[in-house]
N, C-alpha and C positions, 0 to 999 in steps of 0.2 A: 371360469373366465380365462379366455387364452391373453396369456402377455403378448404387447406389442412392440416388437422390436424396433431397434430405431434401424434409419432405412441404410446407413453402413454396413451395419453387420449382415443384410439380408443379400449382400453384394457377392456373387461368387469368388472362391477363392482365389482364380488369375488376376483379378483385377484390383491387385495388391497396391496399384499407383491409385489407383480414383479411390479405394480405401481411405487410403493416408490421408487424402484433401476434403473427404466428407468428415473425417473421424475430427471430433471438436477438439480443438487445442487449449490447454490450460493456459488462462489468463494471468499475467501480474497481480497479483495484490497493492494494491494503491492507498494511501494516507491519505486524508484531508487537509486543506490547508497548507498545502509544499509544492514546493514549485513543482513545473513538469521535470526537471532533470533529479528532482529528490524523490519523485513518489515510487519509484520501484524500492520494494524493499530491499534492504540487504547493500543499495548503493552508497559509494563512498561519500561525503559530504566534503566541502571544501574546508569547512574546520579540519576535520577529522585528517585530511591530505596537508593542510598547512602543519598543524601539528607532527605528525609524520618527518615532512621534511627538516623542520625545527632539529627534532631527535638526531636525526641522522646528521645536521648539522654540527650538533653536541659530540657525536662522537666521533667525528672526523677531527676534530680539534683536538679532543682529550687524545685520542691515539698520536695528533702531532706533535703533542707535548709531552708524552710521555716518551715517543721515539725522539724527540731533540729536546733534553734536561739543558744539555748544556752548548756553547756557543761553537760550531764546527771548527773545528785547527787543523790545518795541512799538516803532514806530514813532512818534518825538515830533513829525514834523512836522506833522501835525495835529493834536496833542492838546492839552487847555487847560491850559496850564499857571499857575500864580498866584505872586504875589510873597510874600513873609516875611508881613508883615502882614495881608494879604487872607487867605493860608491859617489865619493866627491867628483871624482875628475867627471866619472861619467855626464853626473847632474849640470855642471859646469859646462859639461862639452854639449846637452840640451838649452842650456840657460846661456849660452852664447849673446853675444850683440845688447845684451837687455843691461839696465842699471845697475850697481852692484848691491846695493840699499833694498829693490823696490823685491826679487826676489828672496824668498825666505827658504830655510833648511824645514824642514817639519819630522818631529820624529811620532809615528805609529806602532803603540805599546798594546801587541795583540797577548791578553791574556787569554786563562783555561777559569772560566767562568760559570754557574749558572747563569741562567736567563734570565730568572726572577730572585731579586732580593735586590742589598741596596749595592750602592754604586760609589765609584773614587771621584771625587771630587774636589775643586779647592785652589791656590792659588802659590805662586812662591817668585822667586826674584832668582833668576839664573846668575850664576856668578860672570855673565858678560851677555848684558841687556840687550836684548832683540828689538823691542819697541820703545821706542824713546821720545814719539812723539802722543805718547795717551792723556786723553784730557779725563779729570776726574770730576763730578759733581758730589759735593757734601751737602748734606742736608743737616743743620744744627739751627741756633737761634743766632741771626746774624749779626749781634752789637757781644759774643759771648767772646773770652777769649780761646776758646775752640778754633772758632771763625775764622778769627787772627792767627792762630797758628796753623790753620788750611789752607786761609792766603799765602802765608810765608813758605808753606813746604809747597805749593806753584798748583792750586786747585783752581781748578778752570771757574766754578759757578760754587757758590756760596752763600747760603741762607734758606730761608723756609719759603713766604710764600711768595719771594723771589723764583722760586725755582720749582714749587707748583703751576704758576701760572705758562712757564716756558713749558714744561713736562706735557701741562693738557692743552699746550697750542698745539705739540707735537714741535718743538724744537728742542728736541731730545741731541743734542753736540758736545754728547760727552762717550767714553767708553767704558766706565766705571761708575757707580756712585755707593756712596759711602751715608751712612747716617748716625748720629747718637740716638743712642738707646729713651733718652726724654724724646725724641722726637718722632718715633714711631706710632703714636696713638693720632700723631696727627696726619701722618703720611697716608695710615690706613683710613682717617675719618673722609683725607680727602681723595681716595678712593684708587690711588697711583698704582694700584697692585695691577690693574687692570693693562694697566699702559706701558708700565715695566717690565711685568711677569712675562708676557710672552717672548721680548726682549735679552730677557735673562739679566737683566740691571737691576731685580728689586733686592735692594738692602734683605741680608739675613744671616742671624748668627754662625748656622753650619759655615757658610763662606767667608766668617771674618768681616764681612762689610758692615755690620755694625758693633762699631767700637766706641769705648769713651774717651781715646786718647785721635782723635782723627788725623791731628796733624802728623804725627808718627805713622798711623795706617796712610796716611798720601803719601809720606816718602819713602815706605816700603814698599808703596804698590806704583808708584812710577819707574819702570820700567822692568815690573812684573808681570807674570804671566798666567792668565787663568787655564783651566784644564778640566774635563769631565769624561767619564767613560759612558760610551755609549757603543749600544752592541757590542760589548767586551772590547772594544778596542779604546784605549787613552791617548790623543794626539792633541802637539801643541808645535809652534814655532819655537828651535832651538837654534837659529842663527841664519845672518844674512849670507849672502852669496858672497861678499866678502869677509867674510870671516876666516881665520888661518885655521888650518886642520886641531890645533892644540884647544882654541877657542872653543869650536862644535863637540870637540871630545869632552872637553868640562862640563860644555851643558846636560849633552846626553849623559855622561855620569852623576846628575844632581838629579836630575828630570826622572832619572831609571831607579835612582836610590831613592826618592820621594815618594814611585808612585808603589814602591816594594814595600817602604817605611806605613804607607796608608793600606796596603793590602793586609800587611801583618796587624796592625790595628782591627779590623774586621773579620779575622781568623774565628772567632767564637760566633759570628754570626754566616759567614760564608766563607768557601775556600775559593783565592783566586790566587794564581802560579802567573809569571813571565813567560808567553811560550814564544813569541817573535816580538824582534825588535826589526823595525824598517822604515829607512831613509828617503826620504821623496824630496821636493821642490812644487813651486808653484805651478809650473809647467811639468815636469818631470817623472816619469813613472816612479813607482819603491822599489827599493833597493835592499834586499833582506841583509842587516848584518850578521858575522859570525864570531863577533866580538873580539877582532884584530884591527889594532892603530893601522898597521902597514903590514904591505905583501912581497914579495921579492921582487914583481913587476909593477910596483906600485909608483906614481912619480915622487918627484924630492918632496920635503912640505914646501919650501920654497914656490917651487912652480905653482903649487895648490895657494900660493900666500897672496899671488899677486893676481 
């Protein structure tokens, strides 16, 4: 019995193009039950691509953290740095016309930092008060003599659930609040964490704000200053626009020795160094210092006094 060839191959051999178009083409392989963009075999799935990008997500991060450990620092050795005064006049000579009170000095304490771990934080009283008008709110039992001694040392709001009720109207009119240690079970039952925390006002021990002598913590903390680092830098107001060049020098030497005092504290958990210190205003650019009172062009303190 003679085979029968299929009618392709019986095609002479010039006519290599109608070959092609008769010769049957291997089809797909196809699934049941999948969509039409899943049934070819061997196709990507949208899981399979979601995931995918996931990964690659993952490792773009690890590599950026593993290339920046820590917080980037300019390099000071060419950079201009200016003394106490020089940087004053300047700020001064931007801060023109305005109130002498309403602008503030602010010093930005850029350390050499990781990224991850903890952080400076905390509170202290400059030896010549920046803010002298903060209101404090204590939370104690208001017939206690706590109470009486928070009114006396000049606490704006005083008692319990005097001062629940004003917190969850939202007449939050204070910049501080302080609480005793008995009265924490009730602040958290009535739920203030919520109202406060994002605020940065909720009572807690790391910051000093609850204490059992309150009226003492109100008269240390009016006209004290709070402070935290963030993105390696520590920044706080160290004097008004009128304050004399000897003034601002004291604070920054309290402000710089505290935040040195709480870095050395955290040495056994993380290494953080002073790398720049820099003088700004409210309106006013920074001003890198290079830790000189005065320069030879610098003006009198005088001029800077008034």
């Amino acid at each position: 019995m003679t085979a029968v060839l299929p009618a392709w191959s019986r095609l002479p051999r010039q006519s290599s193009v109608l070959r092609s178009f008769l010769k049957p083409q291997p089809q797909p392989v196809t699934l049941p039950f999948l969509y039409p963009w899943h049934q070819t075999r061997g196709a990507k799935t949208a899981k399979t691509t979601q995931s995918s990008a996931q990964k690659a997500k993952r490792e773009r991060e690890a590599r950026r953290k593993k290339k920046y450990k820590t917080y980037k620092a300019g390099d000071l050795k060419d950079a201009v740095q200016f003394s106490l005064c020089d940087a004053m006049r300047y700020i001064r000579a931007v801060e023109v016309g305005r109130p002498p009170k309403v602008p503030k000095y602010e010093l930005h304490i850029h350390l050499k930092t990781h990224r991850n771990g903890p952080v400076i934080r905390g509170q202290m009283k400059l030896p010549h008060s920046v803010k002298t008008n903060i209101k404090i709110c204590v939370i104690c039992p208001p017939d206690s003599n706590a109470a009486r001694d928070a009114r006396a040392a000049g606490a704006t709001l005083v008692g319990e659930d005097e001062a629940f009720e004003a917190i969850k109207s939202g007449k939050i009119d204070f910049d501080r609040c302080i609480a005793q240690p008995r009265s924490l079970p009730k602040i958290n039952q009535a739920g203030l964490g919520r109202v406060l925390g994002p605020k940065g006002l909720m009572p807690s021990p790391k910051l000093g704000t609850v204490v059992e002598n309150v009226g003492q913590a109100v008269s240390d903390m009016l006209g004290g200053s709070m402070y935290r680092e963030r993105r390696g830098v520590v920044q706080m107001a160290v004097g008004q626009l009128g304050f004399t060049p000897e003034e601002v020098r004291d604070n920054i030497q309290a402000f710089v020795g505290q935040v040195k005092k709480e870095a050395a504290e955290l040495s056994d958990q993380i290494t953080k160094e002073v790398h720049e210190v820099v003088l700004s205003s409210t309106s006013a650019p920074g001003f890198s210092l290079n830790g000189e009172f005065r320069s030879e062009n610098s003006p009198s303190v005088q001029e800077l006094s008034t």
